[in-house]
Residue frames as a rotation matrix with the C-alpha (Angstrom) as fourth column:
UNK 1
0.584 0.812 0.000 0.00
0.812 -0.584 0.000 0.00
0.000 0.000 -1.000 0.00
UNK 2
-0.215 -0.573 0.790 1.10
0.520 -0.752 -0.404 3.73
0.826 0.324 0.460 -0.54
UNK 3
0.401 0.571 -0.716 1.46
0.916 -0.239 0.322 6.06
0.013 -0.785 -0.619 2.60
UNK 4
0.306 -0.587 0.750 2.77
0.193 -0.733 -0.652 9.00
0.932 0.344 -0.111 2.93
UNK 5
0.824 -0.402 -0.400 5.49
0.513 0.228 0.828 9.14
-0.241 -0.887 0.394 5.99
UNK 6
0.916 -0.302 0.264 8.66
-0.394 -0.554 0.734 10.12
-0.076 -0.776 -0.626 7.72
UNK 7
0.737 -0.283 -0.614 11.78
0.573 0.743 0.346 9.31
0.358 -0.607 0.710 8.95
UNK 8
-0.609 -0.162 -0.776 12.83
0.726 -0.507 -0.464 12.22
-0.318 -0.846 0.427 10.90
UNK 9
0.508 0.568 -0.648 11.23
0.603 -0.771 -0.203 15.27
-0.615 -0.288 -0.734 11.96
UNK 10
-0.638 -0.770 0.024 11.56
0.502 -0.392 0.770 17.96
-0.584 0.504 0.637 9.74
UNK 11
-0.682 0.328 -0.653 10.20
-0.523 -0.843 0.123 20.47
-0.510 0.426 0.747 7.37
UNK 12
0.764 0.623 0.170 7.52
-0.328 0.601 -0.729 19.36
-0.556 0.501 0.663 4.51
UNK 13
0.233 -0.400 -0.886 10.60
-0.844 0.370 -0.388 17.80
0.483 0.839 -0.252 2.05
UNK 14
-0.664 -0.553 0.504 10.38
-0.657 0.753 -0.039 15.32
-0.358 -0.357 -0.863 4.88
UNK 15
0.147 0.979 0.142 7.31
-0.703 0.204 -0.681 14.11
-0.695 0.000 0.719 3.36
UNK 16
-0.759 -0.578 -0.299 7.65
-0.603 0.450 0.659 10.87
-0.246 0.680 -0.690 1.30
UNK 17
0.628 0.734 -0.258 5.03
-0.738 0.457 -0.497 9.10
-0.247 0.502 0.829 -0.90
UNK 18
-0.681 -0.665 -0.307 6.17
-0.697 0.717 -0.007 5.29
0.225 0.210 -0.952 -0.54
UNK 19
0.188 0.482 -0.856 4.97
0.037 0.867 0.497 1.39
0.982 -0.125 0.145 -0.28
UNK 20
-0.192 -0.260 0.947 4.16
-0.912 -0.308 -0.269 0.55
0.362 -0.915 -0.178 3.32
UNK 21
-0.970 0.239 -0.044 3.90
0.243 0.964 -0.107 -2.85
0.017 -0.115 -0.993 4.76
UNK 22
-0.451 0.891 0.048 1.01
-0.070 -0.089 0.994 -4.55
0.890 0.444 0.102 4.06
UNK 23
-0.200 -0.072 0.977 -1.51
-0.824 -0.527 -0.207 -4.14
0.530 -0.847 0.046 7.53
UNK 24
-0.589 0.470 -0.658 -2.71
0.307 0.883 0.356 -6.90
0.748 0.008 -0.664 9.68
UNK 25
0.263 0.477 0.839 -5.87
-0.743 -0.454 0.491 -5.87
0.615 -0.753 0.235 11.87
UNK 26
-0.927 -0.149 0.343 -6.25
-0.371 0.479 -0.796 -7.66
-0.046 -0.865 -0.499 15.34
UNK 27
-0.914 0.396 -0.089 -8.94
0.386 0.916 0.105 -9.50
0.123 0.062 -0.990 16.24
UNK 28
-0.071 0.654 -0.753 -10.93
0.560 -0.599 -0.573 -6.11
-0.825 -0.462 -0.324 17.52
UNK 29
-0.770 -0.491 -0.408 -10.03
-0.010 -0.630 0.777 -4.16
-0.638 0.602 0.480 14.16
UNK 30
0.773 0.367 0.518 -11.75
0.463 0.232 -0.855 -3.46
-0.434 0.901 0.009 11.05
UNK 31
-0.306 -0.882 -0.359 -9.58
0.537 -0.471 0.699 -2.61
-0.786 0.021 0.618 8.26
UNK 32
0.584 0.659 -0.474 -10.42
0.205 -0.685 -0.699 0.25
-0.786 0.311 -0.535 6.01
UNK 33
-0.191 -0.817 0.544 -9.18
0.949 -0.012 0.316 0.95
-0.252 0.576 0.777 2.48
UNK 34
-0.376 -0.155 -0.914 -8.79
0.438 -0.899 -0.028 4.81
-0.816 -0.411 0.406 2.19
UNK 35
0.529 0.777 0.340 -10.94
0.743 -0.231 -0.628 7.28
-0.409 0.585 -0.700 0.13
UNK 36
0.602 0.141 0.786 -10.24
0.090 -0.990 0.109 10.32
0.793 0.005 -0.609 1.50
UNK 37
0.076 -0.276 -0.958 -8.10
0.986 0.166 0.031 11.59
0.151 -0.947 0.285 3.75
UNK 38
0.785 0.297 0.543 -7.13
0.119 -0.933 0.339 14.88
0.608 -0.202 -0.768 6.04
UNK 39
-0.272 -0.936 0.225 -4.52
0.636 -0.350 -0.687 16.90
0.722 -0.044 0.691 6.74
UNK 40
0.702 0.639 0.314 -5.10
0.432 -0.733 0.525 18.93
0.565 -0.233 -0.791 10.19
UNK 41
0.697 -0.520 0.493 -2.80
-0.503 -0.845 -0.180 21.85
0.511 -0.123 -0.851 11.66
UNK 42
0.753 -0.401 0.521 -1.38
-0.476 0.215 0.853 19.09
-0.454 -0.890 -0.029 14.67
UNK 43
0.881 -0.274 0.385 0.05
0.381 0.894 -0.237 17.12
-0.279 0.355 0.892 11.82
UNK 44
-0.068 -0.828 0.557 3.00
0.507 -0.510 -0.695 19.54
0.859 0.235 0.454 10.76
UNK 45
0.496 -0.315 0.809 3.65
-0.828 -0.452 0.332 20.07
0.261 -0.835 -0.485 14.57
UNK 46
0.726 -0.134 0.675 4.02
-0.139 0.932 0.334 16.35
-0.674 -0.336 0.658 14.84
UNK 47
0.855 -0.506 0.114 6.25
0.316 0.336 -0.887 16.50
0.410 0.795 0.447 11.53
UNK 48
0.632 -0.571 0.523 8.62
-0.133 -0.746 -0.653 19.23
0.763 0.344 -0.547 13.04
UNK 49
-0.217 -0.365 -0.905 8.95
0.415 0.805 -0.425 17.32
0.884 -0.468 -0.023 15.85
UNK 50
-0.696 0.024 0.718 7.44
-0.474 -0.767 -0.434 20.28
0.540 -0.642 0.545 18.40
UNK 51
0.361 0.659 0.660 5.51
-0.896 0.049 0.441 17.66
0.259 -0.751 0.608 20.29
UNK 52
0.005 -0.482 -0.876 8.29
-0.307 0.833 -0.460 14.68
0.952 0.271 -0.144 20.25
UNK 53
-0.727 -0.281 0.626 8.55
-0.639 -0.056 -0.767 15.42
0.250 -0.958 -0.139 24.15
UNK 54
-0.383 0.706 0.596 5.01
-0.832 0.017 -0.554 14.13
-0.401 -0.708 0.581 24.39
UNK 55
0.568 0.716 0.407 4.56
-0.331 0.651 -0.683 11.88
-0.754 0.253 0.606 21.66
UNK 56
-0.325 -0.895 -0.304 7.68
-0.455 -0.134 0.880 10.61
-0.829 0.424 -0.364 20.48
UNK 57
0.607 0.647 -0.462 7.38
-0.793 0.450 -0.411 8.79
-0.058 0.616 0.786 17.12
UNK 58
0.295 -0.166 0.941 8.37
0.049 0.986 0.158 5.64
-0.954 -0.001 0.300 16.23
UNK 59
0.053 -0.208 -0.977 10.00
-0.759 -0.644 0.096 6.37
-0.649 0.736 -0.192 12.81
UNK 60
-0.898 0.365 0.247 8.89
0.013 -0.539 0.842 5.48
0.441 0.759 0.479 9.82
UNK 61
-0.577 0.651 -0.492 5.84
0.229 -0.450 -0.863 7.55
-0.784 -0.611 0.110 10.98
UNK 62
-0.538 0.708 0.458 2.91
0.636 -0.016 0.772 7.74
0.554 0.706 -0.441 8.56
UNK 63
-0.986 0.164 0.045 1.22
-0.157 -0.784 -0.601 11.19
-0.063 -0.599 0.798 8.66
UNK 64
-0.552 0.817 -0.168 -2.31
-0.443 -0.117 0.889 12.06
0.706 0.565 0.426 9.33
UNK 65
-0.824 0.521 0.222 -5.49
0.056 0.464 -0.884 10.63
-0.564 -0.716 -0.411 11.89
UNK 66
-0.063 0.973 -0.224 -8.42
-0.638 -0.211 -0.740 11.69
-0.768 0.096 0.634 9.64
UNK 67
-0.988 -0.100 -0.119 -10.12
-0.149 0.392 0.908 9.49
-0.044 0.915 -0.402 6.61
UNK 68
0.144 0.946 0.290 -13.23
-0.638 0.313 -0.704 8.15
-0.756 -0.083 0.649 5.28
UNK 69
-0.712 -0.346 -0.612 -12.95
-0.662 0.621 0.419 4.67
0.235 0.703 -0.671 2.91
UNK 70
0.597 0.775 -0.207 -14.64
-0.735 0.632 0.247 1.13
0.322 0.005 0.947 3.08
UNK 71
0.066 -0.376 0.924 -14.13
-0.771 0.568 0.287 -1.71
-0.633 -0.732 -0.252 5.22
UNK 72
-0.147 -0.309 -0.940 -12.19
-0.824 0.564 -0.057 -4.43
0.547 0.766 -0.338 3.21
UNK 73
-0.389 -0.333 -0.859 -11.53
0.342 0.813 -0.471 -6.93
0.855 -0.477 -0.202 6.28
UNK 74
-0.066 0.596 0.800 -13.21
-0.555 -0.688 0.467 -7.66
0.829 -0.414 0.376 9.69
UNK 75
-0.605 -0.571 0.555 -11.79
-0.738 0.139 -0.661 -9.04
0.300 -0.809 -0.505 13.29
UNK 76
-0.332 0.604 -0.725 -13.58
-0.011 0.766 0.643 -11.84
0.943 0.221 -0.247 14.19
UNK 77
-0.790 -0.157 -0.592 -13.56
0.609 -0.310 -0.730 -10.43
-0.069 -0.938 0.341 17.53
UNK 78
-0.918 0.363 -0.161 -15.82
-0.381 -0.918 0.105 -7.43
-0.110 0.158 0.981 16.02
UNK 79
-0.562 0.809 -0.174 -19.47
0.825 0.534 -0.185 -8.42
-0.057 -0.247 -0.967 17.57
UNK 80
-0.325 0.511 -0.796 -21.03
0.055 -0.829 -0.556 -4.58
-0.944 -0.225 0.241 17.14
UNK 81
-0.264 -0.147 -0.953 -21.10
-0.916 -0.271 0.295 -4.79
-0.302 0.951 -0.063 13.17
UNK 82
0.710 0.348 0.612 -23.25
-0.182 0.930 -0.318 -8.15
-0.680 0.114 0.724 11.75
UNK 83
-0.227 -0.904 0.363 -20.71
0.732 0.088 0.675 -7.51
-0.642 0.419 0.642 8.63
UNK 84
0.406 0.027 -0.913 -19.11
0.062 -0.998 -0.002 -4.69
-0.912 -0.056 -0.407 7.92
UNK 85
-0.572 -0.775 0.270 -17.23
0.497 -0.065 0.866 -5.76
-0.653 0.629 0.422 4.73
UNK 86
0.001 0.815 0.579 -18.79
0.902 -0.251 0.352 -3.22
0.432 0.522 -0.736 2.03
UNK 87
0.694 0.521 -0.497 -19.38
0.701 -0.646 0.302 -0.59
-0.164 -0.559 -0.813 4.44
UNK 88
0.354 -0.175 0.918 -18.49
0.279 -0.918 -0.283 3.05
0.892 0.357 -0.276 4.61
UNK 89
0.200 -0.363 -0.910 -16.22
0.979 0.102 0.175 4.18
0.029 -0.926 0.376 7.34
UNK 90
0.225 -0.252 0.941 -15.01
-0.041 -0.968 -0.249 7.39
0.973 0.018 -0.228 8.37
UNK 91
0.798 -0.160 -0.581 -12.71
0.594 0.370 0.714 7.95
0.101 -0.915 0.390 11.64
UNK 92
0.350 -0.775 0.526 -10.40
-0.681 -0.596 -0.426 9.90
0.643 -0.209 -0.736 13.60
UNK 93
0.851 -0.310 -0.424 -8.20
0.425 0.881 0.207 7.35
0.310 -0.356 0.882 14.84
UNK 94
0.301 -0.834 0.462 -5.38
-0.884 -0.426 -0.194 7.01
0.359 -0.349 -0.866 16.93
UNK 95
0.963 -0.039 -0.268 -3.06
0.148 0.905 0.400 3.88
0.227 -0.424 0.877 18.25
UNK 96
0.882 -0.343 -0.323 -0.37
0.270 -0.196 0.943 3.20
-0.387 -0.919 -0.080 20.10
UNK 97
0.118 -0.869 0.481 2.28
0.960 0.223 0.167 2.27
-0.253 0.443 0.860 17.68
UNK 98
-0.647 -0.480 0.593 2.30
0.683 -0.710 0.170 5.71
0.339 0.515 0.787 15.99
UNK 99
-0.787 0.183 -0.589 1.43
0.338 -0.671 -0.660 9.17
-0.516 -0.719 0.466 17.92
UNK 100
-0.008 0.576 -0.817 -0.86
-0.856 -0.426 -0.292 10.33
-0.516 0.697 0.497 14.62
UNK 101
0.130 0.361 0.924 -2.21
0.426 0.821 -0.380 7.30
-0.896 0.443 -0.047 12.50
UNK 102
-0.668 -0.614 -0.420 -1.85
0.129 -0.651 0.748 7.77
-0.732 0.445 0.515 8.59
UNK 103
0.211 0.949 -0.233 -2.99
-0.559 -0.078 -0.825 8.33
-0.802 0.305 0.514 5.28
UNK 104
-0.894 -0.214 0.394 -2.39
0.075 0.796 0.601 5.00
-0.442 0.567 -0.695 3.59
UNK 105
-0.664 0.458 -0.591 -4.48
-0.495 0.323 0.807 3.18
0.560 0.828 0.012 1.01
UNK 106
0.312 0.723 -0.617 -5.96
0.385 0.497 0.778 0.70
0.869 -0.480 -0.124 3.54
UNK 107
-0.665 0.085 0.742 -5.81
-0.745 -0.132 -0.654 1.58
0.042 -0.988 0.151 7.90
UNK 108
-0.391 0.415 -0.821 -6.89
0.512 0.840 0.181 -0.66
0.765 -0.350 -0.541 10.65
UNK 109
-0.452 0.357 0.818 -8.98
-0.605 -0.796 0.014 0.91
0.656 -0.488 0.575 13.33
UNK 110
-0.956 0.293 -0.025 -10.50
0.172 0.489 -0.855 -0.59
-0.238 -0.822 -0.517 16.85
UNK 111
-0.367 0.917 0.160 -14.01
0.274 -0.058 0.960 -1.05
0.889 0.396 -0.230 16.75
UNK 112
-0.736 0.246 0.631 -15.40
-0.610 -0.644 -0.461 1.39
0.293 -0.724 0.624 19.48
């Protein structure tokens, strides 16, 4: 999949449009293959590295938390959703591995 990502902090020429492993969800997950996505002011604070103190990153760092796509794959764990494969998604997401989730082709997300 294509993301666009990091590997250090730094101006926008740190931005890179590359292949990203492919994801595996967990058993709670759905995974989502990206429409749309969004770009919001925290995200080039998080690039420059002016919140590393609080939220270091984990480098390569895929930017971004916002989207809206369709669920490709679904957790077998995921009892709120009869089946979601098909469906429209849309989420501000966040997880542990990376301080700002990104804007890849596909994203895995907890089911709330």
């Amino acid at each position: 999949m294509k993301a666009i990502r990091i590997h250090t902090y730094g101006d926008v020429n740190t931005l890179q449009l590359e292949e990203a492993p492919t994801l595996a969800i967990e058993s709670d997950q759905l995974l989502v293959r990206i429409r749309d996505a969004g770009v919001n002011p925290i995200d080039w604070k998080i690039r420059e590295g002016y919140l590393k103190s609080r939220m270091p990153a984990n480098f390569p760092l895929t930017m971004g938390q916002d989207f809206a796509g369709e669920v490709v794959e679904q957790g077998k764990d995921v009892q709120s959703l009869t089946s979601a494969i098909g469906c429209s998604a849309s989420r501000k997401v966040r997880t542990q591995n990376t301080p700002r989730p990104p804007h890849p082709q596909c994203r895995q997300s907890p089911v709330p």
